[in-house]
Backbone and ligand atoms as CSV (ligand in chain L), in Angstrom:
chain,resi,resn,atom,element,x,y,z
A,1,UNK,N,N,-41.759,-2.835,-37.964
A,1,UNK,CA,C,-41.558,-4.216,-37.461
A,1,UNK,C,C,-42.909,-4.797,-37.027
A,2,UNK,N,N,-43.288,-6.049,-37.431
A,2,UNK,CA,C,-44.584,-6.195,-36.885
A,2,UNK,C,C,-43.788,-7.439,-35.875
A,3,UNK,N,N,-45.124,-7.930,-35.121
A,3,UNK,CA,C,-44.877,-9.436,-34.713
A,3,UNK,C,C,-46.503,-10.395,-34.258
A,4,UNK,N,N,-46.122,-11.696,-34.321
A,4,UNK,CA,C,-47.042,-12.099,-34.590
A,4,UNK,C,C,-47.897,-12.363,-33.206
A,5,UNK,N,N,-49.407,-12.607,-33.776
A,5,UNK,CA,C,-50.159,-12.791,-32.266
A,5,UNK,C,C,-49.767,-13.486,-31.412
A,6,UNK,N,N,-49.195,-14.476,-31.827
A,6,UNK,CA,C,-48.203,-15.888,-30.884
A,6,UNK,C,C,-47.083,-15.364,-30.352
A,7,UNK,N,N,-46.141,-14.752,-30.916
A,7,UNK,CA,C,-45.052,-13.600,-30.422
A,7,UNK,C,C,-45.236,-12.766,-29.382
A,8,UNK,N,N,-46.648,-12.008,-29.218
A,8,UNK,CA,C,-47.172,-10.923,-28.576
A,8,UNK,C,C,-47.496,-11.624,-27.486
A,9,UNK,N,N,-48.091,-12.786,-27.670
A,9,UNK,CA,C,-48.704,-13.644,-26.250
A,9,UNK,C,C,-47.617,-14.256,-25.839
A,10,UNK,N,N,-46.625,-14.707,-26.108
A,10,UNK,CA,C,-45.472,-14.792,-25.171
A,10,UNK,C,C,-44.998,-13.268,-24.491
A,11,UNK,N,N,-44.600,-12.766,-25.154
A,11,UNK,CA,C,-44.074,-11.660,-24.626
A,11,UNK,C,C,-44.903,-11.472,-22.972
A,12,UNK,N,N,-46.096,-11.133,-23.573
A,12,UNK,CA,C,-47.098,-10.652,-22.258
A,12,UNK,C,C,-46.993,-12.149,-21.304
A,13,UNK,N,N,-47.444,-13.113,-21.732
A,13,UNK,CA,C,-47.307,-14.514,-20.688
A,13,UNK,C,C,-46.183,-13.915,-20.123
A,14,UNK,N,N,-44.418,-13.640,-20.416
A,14,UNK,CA,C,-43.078,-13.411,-19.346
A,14,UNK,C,C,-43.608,-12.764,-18.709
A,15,UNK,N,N,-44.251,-11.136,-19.286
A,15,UNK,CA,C,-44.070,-10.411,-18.245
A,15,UNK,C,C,-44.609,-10.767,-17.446
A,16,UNK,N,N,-46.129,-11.404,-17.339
A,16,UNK,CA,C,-47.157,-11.329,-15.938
A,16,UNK,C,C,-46.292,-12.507,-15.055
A,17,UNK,N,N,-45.912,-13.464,-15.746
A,17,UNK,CA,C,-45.140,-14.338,-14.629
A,17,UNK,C,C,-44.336,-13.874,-13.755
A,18,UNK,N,N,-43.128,-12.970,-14.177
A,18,UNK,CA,C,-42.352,-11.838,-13.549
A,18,UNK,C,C,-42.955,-11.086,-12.831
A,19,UNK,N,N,-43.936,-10.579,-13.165
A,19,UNK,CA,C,-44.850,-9.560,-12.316
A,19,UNK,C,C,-45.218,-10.608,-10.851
A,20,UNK,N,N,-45.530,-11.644,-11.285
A,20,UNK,CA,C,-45.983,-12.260,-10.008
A,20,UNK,C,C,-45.093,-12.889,-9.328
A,21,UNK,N,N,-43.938,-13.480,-9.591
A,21,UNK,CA,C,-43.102,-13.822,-8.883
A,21,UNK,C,C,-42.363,-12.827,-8.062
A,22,UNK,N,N,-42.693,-11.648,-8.523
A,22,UNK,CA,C,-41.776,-10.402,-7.670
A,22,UNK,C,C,-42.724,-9.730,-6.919
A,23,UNK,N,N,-43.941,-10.006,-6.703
A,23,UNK,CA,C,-44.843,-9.760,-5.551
A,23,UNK,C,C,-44.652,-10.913,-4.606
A,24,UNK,N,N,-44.149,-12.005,-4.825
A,24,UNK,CA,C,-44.340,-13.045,-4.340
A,24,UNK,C,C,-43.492,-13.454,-3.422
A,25,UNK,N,N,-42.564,-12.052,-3.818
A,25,UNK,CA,C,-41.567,-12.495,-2.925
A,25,UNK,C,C,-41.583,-11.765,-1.632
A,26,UNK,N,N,-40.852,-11.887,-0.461
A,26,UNK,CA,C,-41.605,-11.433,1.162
A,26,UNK,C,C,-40.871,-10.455,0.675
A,27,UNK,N,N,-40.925,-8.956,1.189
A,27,UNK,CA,C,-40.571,-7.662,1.346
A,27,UNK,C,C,-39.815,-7.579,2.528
A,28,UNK,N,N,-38.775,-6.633,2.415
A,28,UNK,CA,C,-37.538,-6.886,3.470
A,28,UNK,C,C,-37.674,-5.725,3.746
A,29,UNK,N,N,-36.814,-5.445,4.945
A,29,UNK,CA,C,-37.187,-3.718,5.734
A,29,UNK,C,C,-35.519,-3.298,6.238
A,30,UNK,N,N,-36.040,-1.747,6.048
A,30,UNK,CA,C,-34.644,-1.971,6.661
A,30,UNK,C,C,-34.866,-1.418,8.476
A,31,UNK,N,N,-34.170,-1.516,9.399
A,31,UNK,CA,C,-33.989,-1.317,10.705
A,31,UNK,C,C,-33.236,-0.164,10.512
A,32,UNK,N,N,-33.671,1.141,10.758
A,32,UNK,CA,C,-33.291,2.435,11.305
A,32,UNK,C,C,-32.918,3.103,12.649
A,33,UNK,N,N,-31.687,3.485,13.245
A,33,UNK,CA,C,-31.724,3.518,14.339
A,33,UNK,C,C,-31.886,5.393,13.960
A,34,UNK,N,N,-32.324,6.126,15.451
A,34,UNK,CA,C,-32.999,7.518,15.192
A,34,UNK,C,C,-32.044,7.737,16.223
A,35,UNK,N,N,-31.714,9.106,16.380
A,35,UNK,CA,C,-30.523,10.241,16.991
A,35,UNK,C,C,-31.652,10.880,18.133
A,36,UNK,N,N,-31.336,10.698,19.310
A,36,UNK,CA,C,-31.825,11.716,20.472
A,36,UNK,C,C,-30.520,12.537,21.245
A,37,UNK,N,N,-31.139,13.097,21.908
A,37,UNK,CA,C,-29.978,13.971,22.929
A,37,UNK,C,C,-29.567,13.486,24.175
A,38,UNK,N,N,-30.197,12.264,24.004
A,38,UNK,CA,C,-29.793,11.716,25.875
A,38,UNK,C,C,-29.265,10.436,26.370
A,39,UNK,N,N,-29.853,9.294,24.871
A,39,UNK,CA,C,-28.904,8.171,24.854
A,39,UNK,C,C,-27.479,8.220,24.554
A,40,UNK,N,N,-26.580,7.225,25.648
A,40,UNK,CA,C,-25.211,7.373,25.731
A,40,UNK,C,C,-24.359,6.745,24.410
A,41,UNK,N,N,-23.484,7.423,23.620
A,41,UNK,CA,C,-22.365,6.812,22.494
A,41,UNK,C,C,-22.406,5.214,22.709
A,42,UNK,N,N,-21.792,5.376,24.288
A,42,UNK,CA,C,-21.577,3.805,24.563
A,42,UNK,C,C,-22.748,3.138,24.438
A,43,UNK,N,N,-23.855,3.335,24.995
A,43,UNK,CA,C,-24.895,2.233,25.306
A,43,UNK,C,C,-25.210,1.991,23.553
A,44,UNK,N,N,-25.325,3.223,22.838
A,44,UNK,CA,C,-25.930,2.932,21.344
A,44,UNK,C,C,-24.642,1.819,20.464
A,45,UNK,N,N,-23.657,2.190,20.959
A,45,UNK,CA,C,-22.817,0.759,20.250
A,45,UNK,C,C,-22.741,-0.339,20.855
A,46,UNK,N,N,-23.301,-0.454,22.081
A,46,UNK,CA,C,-23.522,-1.632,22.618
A,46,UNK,C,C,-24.661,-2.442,22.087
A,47,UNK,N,N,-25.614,-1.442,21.893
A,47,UNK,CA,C,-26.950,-2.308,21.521
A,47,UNK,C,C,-26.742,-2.916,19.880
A,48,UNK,N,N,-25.427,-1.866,19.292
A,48,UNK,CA,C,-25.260,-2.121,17.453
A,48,UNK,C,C,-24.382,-3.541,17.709
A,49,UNK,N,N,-23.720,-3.426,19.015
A,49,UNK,CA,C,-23.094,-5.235,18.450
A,49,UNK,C,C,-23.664,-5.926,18.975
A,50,UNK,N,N,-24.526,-5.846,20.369
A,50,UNK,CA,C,-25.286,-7.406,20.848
A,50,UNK,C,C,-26.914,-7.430,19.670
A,51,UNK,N,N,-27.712,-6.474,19.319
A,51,UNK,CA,C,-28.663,-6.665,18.641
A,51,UNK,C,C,-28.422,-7.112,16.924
A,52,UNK,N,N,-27.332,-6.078,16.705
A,52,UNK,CA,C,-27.242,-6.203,15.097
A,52,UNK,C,C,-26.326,-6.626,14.825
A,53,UNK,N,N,-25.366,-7.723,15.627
A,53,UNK,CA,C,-24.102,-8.065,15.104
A,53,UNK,C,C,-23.308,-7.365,14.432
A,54,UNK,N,N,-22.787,-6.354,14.998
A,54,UNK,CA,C,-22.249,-5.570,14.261
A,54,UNK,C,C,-20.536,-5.285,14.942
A,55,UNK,N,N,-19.145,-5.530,14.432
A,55,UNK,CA,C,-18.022,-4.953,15.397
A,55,UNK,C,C,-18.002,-3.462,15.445
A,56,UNK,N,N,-17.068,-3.621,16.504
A,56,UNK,CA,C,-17.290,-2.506,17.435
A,56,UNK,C,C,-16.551,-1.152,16.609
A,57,UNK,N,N,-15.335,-1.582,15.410
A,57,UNK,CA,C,-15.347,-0.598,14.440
A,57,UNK,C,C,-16.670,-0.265,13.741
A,58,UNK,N,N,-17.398,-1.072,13.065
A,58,UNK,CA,C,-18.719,-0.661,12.203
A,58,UNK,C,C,-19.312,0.076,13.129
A,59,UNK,N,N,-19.522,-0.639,14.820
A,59,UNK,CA,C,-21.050,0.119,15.568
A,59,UNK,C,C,-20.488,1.890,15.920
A,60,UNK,N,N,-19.231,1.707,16.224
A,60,UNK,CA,C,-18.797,2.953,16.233
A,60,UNK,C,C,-19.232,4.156,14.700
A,61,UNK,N,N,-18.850,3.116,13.813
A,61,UNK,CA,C,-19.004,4.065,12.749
A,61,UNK,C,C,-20.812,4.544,12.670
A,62,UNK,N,N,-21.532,3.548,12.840
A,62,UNK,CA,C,-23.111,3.460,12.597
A,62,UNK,C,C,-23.115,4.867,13.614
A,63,UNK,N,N,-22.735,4.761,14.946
A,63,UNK,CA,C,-22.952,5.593,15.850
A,63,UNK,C,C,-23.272,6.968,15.551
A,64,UNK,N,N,-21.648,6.735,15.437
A,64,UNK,CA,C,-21.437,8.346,14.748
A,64,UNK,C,C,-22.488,9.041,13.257
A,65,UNK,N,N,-22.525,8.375,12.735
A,65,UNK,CA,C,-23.633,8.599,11.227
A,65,UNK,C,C,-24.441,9.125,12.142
A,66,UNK,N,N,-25.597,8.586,12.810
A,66,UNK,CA,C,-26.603,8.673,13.236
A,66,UNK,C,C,-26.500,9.823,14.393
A,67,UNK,N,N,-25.594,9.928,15.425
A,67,UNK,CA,C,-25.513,11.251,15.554
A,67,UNK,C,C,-25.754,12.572,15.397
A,68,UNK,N,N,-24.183,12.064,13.251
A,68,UNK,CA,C,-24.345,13.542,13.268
A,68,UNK,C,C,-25.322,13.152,11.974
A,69,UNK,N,N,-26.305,12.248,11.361
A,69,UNK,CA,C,-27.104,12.824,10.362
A,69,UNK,C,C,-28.637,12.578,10.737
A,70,UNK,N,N,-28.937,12.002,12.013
A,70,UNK,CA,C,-30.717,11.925,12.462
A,70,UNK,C,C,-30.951,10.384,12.318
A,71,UNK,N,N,-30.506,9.702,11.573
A,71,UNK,CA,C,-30.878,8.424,11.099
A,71,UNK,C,C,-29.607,7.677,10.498
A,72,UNK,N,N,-29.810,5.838,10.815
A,72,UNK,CA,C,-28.519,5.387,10.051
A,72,UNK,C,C,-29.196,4.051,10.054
A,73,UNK,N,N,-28.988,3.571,8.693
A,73,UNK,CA,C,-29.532,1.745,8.730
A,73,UNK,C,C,-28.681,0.892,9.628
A,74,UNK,N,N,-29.162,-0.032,10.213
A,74,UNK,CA,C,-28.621,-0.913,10.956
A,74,UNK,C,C,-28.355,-2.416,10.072
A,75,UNK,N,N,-29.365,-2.441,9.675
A,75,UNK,CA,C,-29.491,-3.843,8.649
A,75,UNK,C,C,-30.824,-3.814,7.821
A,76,UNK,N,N,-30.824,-5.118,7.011
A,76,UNK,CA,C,-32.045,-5.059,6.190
A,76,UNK,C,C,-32.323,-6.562,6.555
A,77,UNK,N,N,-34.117,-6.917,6.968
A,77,UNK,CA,C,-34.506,-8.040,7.378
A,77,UNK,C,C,-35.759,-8.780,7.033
A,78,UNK,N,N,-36.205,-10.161,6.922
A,78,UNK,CA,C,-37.669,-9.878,7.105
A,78,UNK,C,C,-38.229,-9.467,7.561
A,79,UNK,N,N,-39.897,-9.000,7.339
A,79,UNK,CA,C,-40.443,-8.132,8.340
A,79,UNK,C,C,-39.873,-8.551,9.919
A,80,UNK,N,N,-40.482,-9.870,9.971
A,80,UNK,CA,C,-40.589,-10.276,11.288
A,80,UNK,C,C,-39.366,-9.904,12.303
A,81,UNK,N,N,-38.283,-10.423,11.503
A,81,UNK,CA,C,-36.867,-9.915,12.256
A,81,UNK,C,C,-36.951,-8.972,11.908
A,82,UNK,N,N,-36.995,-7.989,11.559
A,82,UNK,CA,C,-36.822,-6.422,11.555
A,82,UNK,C,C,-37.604,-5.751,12.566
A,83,UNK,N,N,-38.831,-6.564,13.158
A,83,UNK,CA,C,-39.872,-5.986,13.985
A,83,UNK,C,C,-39.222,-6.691,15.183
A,84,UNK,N,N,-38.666,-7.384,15.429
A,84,UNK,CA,C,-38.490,-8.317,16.475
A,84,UNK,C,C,-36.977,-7.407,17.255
A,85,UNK,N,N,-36.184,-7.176,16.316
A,85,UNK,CA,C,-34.587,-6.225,16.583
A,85,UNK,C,C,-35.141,-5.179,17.210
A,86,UNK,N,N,-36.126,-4.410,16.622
A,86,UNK,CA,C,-36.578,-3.191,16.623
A,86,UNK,C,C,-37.197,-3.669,17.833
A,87,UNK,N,N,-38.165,-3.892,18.580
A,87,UNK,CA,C,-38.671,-4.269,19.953
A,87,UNK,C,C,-37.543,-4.828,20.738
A,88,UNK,N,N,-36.380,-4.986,20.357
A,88,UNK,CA,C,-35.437,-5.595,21.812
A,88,UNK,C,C,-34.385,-4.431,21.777
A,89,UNK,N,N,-34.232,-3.635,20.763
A,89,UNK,CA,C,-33.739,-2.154,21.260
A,89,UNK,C,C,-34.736,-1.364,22.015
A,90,UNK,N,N,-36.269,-1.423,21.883
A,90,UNK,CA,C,-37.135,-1.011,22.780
A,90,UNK,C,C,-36.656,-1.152,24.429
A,91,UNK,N,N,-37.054,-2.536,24.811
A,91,UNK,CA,C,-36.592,-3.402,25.473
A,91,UNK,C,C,-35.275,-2.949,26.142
A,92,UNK,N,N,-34.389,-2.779,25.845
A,92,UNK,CA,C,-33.194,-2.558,26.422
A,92,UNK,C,C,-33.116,-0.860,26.865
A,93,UNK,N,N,-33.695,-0.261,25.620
A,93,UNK,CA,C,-33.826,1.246,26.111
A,93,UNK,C,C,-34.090,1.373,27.451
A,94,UNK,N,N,-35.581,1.085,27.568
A,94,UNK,CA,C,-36.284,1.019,28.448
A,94,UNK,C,C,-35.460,0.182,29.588
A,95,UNK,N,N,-35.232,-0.268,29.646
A,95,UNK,CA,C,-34.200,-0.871,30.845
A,95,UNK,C,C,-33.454,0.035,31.776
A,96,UNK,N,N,-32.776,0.874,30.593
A,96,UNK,CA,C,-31.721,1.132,31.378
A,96,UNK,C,C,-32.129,2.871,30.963
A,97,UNK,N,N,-33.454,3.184,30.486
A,97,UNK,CA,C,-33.980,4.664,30.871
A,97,UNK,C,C,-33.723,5.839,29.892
A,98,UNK,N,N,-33.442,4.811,28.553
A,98,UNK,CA,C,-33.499,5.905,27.205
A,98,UNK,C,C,-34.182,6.079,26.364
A,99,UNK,N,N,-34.152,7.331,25.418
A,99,UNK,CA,C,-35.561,7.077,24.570
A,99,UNK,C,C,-34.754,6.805,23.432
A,100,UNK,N,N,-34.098,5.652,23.068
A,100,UNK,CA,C,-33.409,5.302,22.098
A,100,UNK,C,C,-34.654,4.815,20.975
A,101,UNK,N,N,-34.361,4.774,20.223
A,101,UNK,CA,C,-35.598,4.309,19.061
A,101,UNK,C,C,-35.390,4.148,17.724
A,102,UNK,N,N,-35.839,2.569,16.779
A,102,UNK,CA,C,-35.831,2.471,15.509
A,102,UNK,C,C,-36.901,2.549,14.985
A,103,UNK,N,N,-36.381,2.523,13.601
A,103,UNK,CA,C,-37.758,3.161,12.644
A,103,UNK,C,C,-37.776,1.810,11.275
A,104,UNK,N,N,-38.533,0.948,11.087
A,104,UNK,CA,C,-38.890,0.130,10.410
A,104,UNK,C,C,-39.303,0.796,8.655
A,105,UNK,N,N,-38.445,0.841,7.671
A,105,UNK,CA,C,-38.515,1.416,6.695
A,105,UNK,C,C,-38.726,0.101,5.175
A,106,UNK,N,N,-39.651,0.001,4.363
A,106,UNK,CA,C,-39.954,-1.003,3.379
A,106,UNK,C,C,-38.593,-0.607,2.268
A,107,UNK,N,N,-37.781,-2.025,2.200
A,107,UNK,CA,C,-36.981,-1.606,1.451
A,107,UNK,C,C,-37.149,-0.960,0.085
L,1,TYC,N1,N,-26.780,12.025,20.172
L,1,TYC,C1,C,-26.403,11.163,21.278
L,1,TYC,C2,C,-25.437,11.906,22.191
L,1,TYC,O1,O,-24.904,12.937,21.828
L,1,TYC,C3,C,-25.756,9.852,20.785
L,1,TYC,C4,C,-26.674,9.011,19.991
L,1,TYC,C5,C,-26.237,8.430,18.807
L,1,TYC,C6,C,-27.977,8.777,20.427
L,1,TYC,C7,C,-27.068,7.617,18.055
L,1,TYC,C8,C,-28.840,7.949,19.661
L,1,TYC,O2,O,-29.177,6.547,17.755
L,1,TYC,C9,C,-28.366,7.371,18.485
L,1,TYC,N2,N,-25.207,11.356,23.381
């Protein structure tokens, strides 16, 4: 099969356009909440429905994941909100004296 030089230079023109429109686009993260031994069931589903909008069936379920497997996504965000969630679970930890903690992961 051949094709022609005009053929070939389209081809390549799609791809690089594609190529650049998909750098172009902002990169989303996901919000990881991490498993310790000392933050309370309750307080960690409290923080899954006032931070991550989440009901209290899902935060329960998130809970438990993270429990029993070390790690559980909370949501996926722009950076900024993903950094911003992640500092007001800081924030609240710290309040009330846990080492609760998320982990900011590039989707
Ligand atoms: N492992 C904690 C306990 O047994 C509960 C817990 C769940 C803590 C999820 C943090 O992200 C977490 N009390």
């Amino acid at each position: 099969m051949e094709f022609s030089g005009a053929a070939m230079h389209q081809v390549k023109e799609t791809v690089l356009r594609k190529n650049v429109q998909e750098q172009q686009e902002p990169s989303r993260y996901k919000v990881l909440l991490l498993n310790d031994d000392y933050t309370t069931m309750d307080f960690v589903i409290m923080v899954l429905m006032v931070i991550f909008h989440k009901s209290l069936k899902e935060a329960r379920q998130i809970m438990l994941h993270v429990h029993r497997n070390g790690k559980g996504l909370c949501g996926i965000y722009a950076f900024e909100v993903a950094e911003t969630k992640a500092a007001q679970v800081s924030v609240m930890a710290e309040q009330h004296k846990f080492p609760l903690k998320c982990a900011l992961e590039e989707e």
